[in-house]
MIKESE-381941 format. One line per field, with one value per residue: x negated, y negated, z negated of N, C-alpha, C, CB in turn; residue number from 1. Coordinates in steps of 0.2 Angstrom, whole numbers. Atoms other than C-alpha are relative to their C-alpha. Glycine has a CB too. Layout:
nx <- c(X; ...)
ny <- c(Y; ...)
nz <- c(Z; ...)
cax <- c(X; ...)
cay <- c(Y; ...)
caz <- c(Z; ...)
cx <- c(X; ...)
cy <- c(Y; ...)
cz <- c(Z; ...)
cbx <- c(X; ...)
cby <- c(Y; ...)
cbz <- c(Z; ...)
num <- c(NUM; ...)
//
This chain:
nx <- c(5; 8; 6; 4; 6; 6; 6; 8; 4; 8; 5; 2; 5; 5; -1; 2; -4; -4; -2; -5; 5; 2; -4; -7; -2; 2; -4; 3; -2; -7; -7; -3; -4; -7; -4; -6; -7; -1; -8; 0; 2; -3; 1; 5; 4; 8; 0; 6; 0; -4; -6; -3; -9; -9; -6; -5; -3; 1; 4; 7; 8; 8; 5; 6; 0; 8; -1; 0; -6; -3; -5; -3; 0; -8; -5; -1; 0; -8; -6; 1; -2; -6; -5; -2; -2; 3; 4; 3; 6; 4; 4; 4; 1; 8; 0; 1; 8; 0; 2; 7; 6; -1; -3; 3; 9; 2; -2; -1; -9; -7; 0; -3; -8; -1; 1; -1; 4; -4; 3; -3; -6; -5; -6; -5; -5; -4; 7; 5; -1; 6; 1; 2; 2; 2; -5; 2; -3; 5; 3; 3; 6; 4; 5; 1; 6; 0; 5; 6; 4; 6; 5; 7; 4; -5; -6; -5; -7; 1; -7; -1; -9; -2; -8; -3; -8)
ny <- c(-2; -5; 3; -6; 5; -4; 3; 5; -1; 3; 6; 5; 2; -1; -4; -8; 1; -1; 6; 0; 3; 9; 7; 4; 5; -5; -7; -7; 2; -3; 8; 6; -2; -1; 3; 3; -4; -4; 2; -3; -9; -5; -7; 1; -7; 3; -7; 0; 2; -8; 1; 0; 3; -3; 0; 2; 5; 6; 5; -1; 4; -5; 4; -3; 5; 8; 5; 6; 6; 6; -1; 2; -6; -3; 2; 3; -5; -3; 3; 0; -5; -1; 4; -4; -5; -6; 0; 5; 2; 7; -2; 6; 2; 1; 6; 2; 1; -3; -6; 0; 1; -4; -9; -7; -2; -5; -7; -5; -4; 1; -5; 5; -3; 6; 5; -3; -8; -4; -2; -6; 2; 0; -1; -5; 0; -4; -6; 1; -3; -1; 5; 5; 8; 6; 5; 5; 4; 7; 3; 5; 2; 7; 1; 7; 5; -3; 6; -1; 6; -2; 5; 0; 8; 1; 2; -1; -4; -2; -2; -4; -1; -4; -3; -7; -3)
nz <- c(-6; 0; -2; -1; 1; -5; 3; -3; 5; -2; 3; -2; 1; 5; 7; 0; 4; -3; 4; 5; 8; -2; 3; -2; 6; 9; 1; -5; -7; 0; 5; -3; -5; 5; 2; -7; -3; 4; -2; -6; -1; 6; -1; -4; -2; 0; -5; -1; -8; -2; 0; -5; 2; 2; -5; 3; -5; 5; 0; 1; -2; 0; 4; 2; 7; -2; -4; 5; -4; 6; 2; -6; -5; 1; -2; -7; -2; 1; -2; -8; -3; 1; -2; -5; 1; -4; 4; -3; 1; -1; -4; 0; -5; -2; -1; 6; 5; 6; -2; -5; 4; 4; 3; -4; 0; 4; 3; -3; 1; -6; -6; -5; -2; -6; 5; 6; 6; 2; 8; 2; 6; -4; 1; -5; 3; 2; 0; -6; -6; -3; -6; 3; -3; 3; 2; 0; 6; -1; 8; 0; 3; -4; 0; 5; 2; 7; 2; 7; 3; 3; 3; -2; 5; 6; -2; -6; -2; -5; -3; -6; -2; -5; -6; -1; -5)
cax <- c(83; 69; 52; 40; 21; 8; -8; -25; -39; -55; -65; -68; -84; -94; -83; -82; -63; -47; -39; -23; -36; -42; -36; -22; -23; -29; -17; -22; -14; -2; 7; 7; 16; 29; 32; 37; 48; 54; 73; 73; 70; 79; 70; 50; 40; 21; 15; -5; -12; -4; 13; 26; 43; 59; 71; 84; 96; 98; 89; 70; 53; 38; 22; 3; -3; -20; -9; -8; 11; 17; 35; 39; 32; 44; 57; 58; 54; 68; 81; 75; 75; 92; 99; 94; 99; 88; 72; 57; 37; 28; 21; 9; 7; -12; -5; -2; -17; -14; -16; -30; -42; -39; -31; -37; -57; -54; -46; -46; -28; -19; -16; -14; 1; -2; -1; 3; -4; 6; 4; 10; 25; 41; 59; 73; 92; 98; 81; 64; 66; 52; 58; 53; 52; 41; 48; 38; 38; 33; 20; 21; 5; -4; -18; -24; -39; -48; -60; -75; -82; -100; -110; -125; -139; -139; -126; -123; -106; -108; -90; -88; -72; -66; -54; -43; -32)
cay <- c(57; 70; 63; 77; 69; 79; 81; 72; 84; 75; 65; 48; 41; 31; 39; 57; 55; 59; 44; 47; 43; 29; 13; 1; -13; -2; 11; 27; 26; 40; 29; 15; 27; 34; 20; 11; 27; 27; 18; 26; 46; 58; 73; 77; 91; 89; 101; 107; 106; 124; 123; 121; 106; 111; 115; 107; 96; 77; 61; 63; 54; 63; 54; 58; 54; 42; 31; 14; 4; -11; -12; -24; -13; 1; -8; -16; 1; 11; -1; 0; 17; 18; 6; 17; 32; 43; 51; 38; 37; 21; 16; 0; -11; -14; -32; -35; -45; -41; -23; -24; -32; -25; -10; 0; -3; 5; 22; 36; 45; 33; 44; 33; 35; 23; 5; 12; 22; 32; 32; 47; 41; 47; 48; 60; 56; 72; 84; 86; 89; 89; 75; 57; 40; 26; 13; -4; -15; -34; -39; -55; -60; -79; -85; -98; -108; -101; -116; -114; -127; -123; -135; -137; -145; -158; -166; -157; -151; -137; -133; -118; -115; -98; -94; -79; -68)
caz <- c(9; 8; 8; 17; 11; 24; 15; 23; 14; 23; 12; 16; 18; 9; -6; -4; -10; -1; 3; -7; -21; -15; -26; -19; -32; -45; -41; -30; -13; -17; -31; -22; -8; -20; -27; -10; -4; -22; -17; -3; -5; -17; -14; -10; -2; -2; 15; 17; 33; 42; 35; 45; 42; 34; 45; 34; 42; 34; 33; 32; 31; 34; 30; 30; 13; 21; 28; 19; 23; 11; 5; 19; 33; 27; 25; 43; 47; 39; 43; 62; 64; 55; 63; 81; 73; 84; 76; 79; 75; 69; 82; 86; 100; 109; 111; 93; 86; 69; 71; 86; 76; 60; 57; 72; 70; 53; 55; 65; 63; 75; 92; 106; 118; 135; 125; 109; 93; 85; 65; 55; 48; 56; 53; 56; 53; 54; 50; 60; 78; 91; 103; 94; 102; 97; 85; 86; 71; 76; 62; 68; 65; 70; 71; 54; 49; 34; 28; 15; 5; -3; -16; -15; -27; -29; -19; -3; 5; 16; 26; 37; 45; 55; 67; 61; 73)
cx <- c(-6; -4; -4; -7; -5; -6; -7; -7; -8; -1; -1; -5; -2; 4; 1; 7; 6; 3; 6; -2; 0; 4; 4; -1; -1; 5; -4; 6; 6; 7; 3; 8; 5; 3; 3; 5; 6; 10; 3; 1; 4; -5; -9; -2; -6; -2; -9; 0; 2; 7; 3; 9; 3; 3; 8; 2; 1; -8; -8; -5; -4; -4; -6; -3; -6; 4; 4; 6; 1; 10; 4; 1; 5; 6; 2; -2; 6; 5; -1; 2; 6; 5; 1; 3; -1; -7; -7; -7; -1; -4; -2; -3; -8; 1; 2; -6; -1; -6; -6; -6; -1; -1; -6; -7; 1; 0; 0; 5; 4; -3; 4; 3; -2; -3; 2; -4; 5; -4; 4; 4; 7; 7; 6; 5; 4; -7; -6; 2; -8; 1; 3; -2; -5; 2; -8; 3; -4; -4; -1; -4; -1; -5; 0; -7; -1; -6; -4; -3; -6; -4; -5; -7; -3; 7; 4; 7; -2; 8; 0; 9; -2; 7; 4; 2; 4)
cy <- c(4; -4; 9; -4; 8; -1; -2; 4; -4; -5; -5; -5; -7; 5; 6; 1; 2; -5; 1; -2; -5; -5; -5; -6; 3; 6; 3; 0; 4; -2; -3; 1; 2; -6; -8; 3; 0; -1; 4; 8; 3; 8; 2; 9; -1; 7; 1; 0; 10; -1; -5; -7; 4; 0; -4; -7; -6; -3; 4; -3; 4; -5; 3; -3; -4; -6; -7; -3; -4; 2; -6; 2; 3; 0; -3; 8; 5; -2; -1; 6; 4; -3; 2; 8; 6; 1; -3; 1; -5; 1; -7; -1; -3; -8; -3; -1; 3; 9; 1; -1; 3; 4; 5; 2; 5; 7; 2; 5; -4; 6; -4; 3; -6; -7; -2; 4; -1; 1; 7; -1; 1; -2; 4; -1; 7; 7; -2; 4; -1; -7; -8; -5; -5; -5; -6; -4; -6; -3; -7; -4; -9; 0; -7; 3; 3; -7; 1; -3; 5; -6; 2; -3; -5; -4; 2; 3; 4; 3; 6; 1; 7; -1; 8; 2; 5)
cz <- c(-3; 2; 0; -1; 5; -4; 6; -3; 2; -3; 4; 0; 0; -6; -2; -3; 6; -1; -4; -6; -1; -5; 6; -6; -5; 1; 6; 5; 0; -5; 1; 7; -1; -3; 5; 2; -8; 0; 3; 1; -8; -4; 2; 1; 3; 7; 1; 6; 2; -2; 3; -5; -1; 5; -2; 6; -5; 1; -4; 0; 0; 1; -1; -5; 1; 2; -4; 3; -7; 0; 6; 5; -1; 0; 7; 4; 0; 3; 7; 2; -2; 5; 10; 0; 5; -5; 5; -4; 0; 6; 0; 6; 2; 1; -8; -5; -8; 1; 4; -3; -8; -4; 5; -1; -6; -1; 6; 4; 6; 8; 4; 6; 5; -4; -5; -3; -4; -9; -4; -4; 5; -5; 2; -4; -2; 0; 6; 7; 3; 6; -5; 6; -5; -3; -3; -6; 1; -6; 0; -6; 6; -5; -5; -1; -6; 0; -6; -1; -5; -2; 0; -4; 5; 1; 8; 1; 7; 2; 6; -2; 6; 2; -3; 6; -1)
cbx <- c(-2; -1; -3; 1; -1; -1; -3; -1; -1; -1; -7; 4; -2; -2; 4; -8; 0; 2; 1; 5; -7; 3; -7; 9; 6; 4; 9; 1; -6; -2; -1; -8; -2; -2; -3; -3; -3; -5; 2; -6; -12; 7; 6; -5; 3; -5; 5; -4; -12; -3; 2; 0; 4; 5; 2; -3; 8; -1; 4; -1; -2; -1; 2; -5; -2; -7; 4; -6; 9; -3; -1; 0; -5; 1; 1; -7; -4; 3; 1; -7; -5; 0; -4; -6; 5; -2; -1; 5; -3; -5; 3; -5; 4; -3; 5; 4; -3; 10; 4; 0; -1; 2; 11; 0; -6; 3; 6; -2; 5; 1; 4; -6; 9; 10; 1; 3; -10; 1; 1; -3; -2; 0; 1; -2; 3; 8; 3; -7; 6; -1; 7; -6; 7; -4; 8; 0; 0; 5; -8; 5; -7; 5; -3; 6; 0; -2; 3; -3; 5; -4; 1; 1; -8; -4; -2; -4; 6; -6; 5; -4; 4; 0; -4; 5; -2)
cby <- c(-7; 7; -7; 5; -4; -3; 5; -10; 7; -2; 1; -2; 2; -9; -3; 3; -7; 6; -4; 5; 1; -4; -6; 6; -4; -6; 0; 9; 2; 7; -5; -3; 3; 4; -1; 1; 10; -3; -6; -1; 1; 2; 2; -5; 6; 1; -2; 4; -4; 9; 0; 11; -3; -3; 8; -2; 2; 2; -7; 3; -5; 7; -2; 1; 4; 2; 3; -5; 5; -11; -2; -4; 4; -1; -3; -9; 2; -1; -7; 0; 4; -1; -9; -1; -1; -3; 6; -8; 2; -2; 3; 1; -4; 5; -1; 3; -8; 2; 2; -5; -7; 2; 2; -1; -7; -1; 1; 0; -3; -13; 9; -5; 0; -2; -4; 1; -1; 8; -8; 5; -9; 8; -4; 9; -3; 1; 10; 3; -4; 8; 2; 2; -5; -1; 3; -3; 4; -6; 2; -3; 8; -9; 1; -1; -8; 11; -6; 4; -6; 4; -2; -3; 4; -3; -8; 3; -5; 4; -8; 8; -11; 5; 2; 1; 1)
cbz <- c(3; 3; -5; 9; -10; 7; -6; -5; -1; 8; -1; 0; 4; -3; -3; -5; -4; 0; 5; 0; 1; 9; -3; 0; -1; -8; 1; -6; 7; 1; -3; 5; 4; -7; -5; 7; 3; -8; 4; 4; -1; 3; 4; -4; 5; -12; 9; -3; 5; -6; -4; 2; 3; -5; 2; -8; 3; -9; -3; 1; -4; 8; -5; 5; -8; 9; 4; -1; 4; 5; -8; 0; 1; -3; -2; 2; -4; -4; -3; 2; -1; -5; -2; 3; -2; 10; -3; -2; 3; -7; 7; -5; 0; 8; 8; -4; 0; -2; 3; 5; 0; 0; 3; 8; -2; -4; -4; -1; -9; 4; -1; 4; -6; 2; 1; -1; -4; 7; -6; -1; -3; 3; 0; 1; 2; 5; 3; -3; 4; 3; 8; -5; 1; 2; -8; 6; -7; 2; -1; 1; 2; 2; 6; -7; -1; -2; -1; -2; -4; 6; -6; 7; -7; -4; -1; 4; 1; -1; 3; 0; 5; -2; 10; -3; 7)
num <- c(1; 2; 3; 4; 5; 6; 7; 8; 9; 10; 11; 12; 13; 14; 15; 16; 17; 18; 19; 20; 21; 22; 23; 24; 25; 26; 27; 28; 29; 30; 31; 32; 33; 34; 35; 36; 37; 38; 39; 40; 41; 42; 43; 44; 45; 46; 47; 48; 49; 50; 51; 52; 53; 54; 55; 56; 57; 58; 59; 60; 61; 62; 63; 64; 65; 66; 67; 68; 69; 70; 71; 72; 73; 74; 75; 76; 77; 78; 79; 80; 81; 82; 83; 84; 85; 86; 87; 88; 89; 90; 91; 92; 93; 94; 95; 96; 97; 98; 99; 100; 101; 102; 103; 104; 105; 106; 107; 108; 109; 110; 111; 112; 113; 114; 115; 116; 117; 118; 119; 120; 121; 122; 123; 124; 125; 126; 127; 128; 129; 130; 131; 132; 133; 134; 135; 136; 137; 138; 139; 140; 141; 142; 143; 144; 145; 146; 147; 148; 149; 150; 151; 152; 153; 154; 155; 156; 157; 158; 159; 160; 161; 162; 163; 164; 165)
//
């Protein structure tokens, strides 16, 4: 599969750094992102902002290098949009708390579509085309108790408890 990686040049503020920079667990975001697609992809083409997709026919991912996914997103990704074998854009539900609270406050990049935002991360089984559907990936998320205990001199306990969502 060809991986097309889109670059991001805007700095990201506080650090003045492009995020593909950025650390991930110690690694740089675009590491972390290679070394997600690394099963997956045979082939890469890195594109600045102006240039134009390949026209090439075959499986493909295209991919803006800010965009953080984990190894299991991905996967449940892939195996989706293969499994509809039409080409498909991450896309993300306004009713998935995960995401709502989140993700969305952080960034700016999603492009909202009705009761979706659209992340830049596609897929094309046979090359890029121009007509994309949105492919929902359930994060099943719930809501859990996070509880914190705090000593105290010289014998108190102090317990806060939140609510995630």
């Amino acid at each position: 599969m060809l991986k097309v990686i889109l670059n991001a040049p805007h700095p990201i503020t506080p650090f003045n750094e492009s995020a593909r920079d950025l650390r991930i667990q110690n690694d740089p975001l675009w590491l972390h992102q290679r070394n997600i697609l690394a099963p997956y992809t045979t082939r890469e083409l890195e594109l600045k902002p102006g240039q134009r997709l390949p026209l090439e026919r075959g499986e493909t991912v295209v991919y803006r290098d800010n965009l953080f996914f984990d190894k299991e997103y991905f996967s449940a990704f892939i195996n989706a949009a293969r499994k509809n074998k039409r080409p498909c854009r991450a896309a993300f539900s306004t009713d998935d708390p995960a995401f709502r609270e989140h993700a969305l406050p952080l960034s700016t990049s999603y492009t909202p579509a009705g009761d979706l935002y659209l992340a830049d991360l596609w897929y094309y089984p046979n090359g890029p085309v121009a007509d994309v559907e949105p492919l929902v990936i359930n994060l099943q998320a719930r809501e859990i108790a996070i509880i914190m205990c705090q000593l105290t001199w010289p014998t108190k306990v102090v317990i806060y408890c939140f609510r995630c969502r």
